[in-house]
Every structure is written in structure tokens, then in C-alpha cells.
N, C-alpha and C positions, 0 to 999 in steps of 0.2 A: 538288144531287147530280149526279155527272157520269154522263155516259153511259157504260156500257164499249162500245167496239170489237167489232165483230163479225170472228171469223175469216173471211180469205179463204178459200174452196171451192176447192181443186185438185183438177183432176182428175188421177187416178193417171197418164194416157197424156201429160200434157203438165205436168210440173211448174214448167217455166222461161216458162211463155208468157205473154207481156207485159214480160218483164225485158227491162233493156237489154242484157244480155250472152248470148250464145248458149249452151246446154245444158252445150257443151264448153268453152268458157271459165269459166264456172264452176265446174265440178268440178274444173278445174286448179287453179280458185285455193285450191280449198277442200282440197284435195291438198294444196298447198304453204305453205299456213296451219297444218295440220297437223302434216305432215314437216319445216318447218324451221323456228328458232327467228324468225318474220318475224312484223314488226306490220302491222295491218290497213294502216296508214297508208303503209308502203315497199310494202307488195304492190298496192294501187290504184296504186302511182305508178310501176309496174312493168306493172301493163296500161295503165295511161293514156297510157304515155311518150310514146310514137310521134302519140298524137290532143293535146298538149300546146297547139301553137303555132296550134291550133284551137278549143280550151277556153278559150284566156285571155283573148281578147276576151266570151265568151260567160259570162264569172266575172268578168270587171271585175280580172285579174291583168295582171302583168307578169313576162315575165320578164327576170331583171337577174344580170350577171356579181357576182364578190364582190367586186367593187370597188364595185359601185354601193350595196352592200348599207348603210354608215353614211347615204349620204343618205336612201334608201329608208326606211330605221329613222325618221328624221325626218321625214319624211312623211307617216309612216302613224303617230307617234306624234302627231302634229299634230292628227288627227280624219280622217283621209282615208279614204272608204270603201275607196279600190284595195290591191289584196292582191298581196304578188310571190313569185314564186318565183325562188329564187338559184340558180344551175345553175352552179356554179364553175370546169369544166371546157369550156364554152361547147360541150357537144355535144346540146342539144337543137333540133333545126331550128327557124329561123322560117317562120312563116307566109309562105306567096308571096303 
């Protein structure tokens, strides 16, 4: 028989603490998850943008223009653990 999970205990004065994202970063996003027709998946990629070229080492990704995107496809349809992200426009900074 499986265990059920116990809820976490928040307390009313700090209900973000321990999250990765600060009080106010949250509520924004959960504002504009609300108010605009956006999926989960465009709105993280919307706060993450900027920590991008930092993440992808730390995610086993790449990021690759959409030209690189058929090889890529073959590569990771091969068995390859690495994951890319295609950035078409080539305006997401790289890491220094």
C-alpha cells in the first residue's frame, strides 16, 4: 500500500519561503498565467530567459540556431541524453 504524502505546513506570514523564486516573482507570474492566454511552459521560459546560458550546462542542454536544429534532431533521436533549445533569432546570450 503506498504511503500518502504529508502536506507541507505554511505558515500564513511567509508563504514563498524556501521557493526558488521570490514572493514577487511569483505572484507576477501567477497574474499573468491568469490574465493572458499563456502556457505554463512560454511563461517559465519568460522568467528563465535571461538565467538561460547558465541553466544549460547545469540541464545537460544546448542551445542551437534553426539551422542546427535537423542535425540536433539526429542526435538526440540517436539515444543522446543532451536536450537543445533552438533560439531562431540567435538572441539569447551565451554564457561567458
Amino acid at each position: 500500500m503506498a504511503r500518502q504524502r504529508q502536506a507541507v505546513r505554511v505558515r500564513p506570514d511567509q508563504p514563498f519561503k524556501g521557493r526558488q523564486f521570490t514572493a514577487e516573482v511569483i505572484l507576477w507570474a501567477v497574474r499573468w498565467y491568469l490574465m493572458f492566454p499563456i502556457s505554463y511552459r512560454d511563461l517559465m521560459m519568460a522568467i528563465l530567459w535571461d538565467r538561460m546560458p547558465y541553466l544549460t550546462p547545469l540541464l545537460n542542454t544546448e542551445i542551437i540556431s534553426l539551422d542546427q536544429a535537423p542535425e540536433a534532431y539526429k542526435v538526440f533521436q540517436e539515444g543522446s541524453p543532451k536536450k537543445f533549445v533552438i533560439d531562431p533569432h540567435g538572441s539569447v546570450k551565451r554564457a561567458a
